[in-house]
Every structure is written in C-alpha cells, then in structure tokens.
C-alpha positions as CSV (number, residue, x, y, z in Angstrom):
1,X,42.6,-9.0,-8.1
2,X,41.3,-9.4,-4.6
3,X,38.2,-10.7,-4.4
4,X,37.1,-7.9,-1.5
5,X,38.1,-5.0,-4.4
6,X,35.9,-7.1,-7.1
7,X,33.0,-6.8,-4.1
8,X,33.3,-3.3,-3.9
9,X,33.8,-2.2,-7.5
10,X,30.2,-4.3,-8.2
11,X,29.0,-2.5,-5.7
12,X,29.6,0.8,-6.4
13,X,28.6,0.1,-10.3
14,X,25.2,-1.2,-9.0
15,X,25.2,1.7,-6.8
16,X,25.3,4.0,-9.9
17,X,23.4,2.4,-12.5
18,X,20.7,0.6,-10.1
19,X,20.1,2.2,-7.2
20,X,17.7,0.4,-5.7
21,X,19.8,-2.9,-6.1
22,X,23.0,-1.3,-5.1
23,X,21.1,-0.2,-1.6
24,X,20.3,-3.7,-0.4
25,X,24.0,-4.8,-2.0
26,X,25.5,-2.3,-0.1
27,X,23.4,-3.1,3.1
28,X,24.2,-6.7,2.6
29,X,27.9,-6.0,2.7
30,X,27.9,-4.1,5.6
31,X,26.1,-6.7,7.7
32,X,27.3,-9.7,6.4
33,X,31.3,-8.8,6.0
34,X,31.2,-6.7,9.3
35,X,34.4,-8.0,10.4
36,X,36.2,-6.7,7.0
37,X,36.9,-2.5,7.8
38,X,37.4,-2.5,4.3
39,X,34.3,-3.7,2.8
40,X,32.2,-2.0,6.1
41,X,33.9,1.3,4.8
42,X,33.0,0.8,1.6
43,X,29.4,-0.7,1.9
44,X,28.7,2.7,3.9
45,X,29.7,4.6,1.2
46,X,27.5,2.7,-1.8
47,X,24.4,2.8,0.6
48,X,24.9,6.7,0.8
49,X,25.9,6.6,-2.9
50,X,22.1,4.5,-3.5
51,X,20.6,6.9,-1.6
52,X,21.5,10.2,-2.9
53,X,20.9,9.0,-6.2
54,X,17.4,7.7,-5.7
55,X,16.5,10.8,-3.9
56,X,18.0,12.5,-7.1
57,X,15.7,10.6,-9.5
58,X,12.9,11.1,-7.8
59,X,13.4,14.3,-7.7
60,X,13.7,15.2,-11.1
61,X,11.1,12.4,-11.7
62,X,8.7,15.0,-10.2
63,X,10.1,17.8,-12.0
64,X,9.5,16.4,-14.9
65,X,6.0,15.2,-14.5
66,X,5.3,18.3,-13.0
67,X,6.5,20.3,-16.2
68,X,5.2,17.9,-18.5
69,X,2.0,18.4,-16.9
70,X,1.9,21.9,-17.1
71,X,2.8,21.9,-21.1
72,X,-0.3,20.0,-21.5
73,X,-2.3,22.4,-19.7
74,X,-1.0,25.2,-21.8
75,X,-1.9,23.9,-25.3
C-alpha cells in the first residue's frame, strides 16, 4: 500500500476517535507535505473532520451537564 494512503487513513482514524490529535495531524500534513495535492486534499478534510467533531462533543458535553444539573435540582 502506498505509504501517502497509510498517512491519510491514520489520519482520518485519529480524526474520528481523537479529535484533538487528529487536528494538529491533520494540520501537520497539510504544511509539511504541501507539495503532495493528495495528502493537502486530504489533510483539509481531517482538520474539518477534527473540528466538527470537537465542536460536536462539546456540545453535547454541555447538554449534558446542563441536564444533569437540572435532575439534581429537581430531587
């Protein structure tokens, strides 16, 4: 397997399951492979992939506390 393909696959897995790590991967391939249109079209697409998911899990981070707070208000 290429070893630009095993870049972005790690990538994109990191993307999902860490988002945090998969941002700074994904920044790191877009500045340091900016020759390869492959891996720059990629890396663009795990940084937005990071992103929207840490916005997500923040969000529903909130929600969460938020409800869980008001449960222990009610009892």
């Amino acid at each position: 397997m290429d070893t630009n393909k095993i870049l972005v696959i790690i990538g994109y897995i990191l993307a999902i399951l860490f988002s945090f790590i998969g941002l700074i991967y994904g920044l790191v391939l877009y500045f340091a492979k900016g020759d390869d249109e492959y891996l720059k079209k990629h890396a663009k697409y795990i940084i937005i992939i990071a992103v929207v998911l840490m916005i997500l899990s923040f969000v529903l981070t909130m929600i969460f506390g938020i409800s869980m707070i008001g449960m222990g208000m009610m009892s």
